[in-house]
C-alpha positions as CSV (number, residue, x, y, z in Angstrom):
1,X,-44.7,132.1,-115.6
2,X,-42.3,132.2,-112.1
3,X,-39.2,131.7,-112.0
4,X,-38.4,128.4,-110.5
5,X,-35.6,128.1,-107.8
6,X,-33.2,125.6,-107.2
7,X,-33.3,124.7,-103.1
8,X,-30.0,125.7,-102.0
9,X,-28.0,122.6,-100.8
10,X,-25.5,123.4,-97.7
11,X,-22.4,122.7,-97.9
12,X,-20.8,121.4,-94.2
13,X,-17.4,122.9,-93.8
14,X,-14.5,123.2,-91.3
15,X,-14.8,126.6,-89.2
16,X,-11.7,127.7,-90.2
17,X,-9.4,130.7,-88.6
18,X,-6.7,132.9,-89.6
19,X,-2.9,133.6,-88.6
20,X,-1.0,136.1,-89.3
21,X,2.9,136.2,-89.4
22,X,5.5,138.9,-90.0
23,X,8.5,136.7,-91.5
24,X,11.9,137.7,-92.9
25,X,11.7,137.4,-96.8
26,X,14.8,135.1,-96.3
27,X,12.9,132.2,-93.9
28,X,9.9,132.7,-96.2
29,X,12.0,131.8,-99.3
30,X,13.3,128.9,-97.0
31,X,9.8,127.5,-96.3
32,X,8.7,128.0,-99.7
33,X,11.6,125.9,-100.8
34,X,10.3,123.1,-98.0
35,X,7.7,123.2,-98.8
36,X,7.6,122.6,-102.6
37,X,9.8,119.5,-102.4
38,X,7.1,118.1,-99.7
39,X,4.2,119.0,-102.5
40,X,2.6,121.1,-100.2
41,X,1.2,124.7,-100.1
42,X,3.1,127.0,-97.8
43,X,-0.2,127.3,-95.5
44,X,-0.2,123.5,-95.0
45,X,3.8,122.8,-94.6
46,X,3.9,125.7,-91.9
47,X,0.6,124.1,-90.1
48,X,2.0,120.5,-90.0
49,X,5.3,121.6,-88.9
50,X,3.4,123.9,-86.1
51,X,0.8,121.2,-85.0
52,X,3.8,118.6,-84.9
53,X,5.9,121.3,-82.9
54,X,2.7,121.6,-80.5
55,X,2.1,118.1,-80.0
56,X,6.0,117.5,-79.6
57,X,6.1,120.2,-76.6
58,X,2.8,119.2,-75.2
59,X,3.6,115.7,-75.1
60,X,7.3,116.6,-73.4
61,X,5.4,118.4,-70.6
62,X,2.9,115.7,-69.6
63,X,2.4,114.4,-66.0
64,X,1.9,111.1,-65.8
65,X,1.0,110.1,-62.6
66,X,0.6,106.6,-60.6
67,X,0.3,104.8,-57.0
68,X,3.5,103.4,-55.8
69,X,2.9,99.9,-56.5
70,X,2.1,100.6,-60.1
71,X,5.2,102.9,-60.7
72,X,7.3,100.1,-59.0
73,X,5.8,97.2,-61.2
74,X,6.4,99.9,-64.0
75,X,9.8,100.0,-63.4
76,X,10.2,96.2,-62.7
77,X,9.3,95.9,-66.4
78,X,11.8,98.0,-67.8
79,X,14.5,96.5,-65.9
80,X,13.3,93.1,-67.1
81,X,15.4,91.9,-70.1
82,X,13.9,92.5,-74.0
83,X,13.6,88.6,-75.7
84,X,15.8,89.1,-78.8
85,X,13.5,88.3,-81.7
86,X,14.5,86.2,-84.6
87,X,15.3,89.2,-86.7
88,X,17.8,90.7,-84.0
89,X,19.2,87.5,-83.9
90,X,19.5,87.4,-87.5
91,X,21.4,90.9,-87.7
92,X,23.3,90.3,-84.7
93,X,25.0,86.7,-86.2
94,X,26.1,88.7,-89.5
95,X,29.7,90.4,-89.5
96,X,29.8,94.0,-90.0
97,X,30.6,95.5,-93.6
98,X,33.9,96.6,-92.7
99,X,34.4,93.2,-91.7
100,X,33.2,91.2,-94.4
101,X,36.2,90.0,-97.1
C-alpha cells in the first residue's frame, strides 16, 4: 500500500520586506505606549505612521501644472463666494456659549 499525498494547496501572499531600525529604548517605550492604546502591534503603528508621513511629504511636493486659461478660471473659482448652506446658517444665527443667559 502507498502512501497517499494530499496536493499541496498554495497559499497567495503579500511579498513582504524587512526594516531595520536602531531606536533609543526611550522612543521605543513611547511607540509601544502608542501603539497599544491604538490596538495595534508596534510593526503596524510605526508603518501607518511612516506611510502617512510619506504620503504627507509626497503630496506637499507635488507639481501641479496647467495652461494659463485653466489656472485663471481656477483662480476665478476660488475668489468666487462659498453659498452658505442651511447648516452654516443654522450655526451662524445661534449666540455663542459665553453669550447665552
Amino acid at each position: 500500500m502507498q502512501p497517499t499525498s494530499k496536493p499541496t494547496e498554495k497559499v497567495s501572499r503579500p511579498v513582504r520586506d524587512t526594516l531595520n531600525l536602531r531606536i533609543r529604548p526611550d522612543l521605543r517605550s513611547l511607540i509601544d505606549q502608542a501603539a497599544e492604546l491604538a490596538g495595534k502591534s508596534r510593526s503596524d503603528f510605526v508603518l501607518e505612521a511612516s506611510r502617512r508621513a510619506a504620503e504627507e511629504t509626497l503630496r506637499d511636493r507635488t507639481l501641479w501644472l496647467a495652461d494659463p486659461d485653466a489656472f485663471a478660471a481656477f483662480c476665478e473659482r476660488l475668489d468666487l463666494p462659498s453659498a452658505p448652506s442651511e447648516r452654516l446658517r443654522h450655526v451662524l444665527a445661534r449666540k455663542a456659549p459665553w453669550e447665552q443667559p
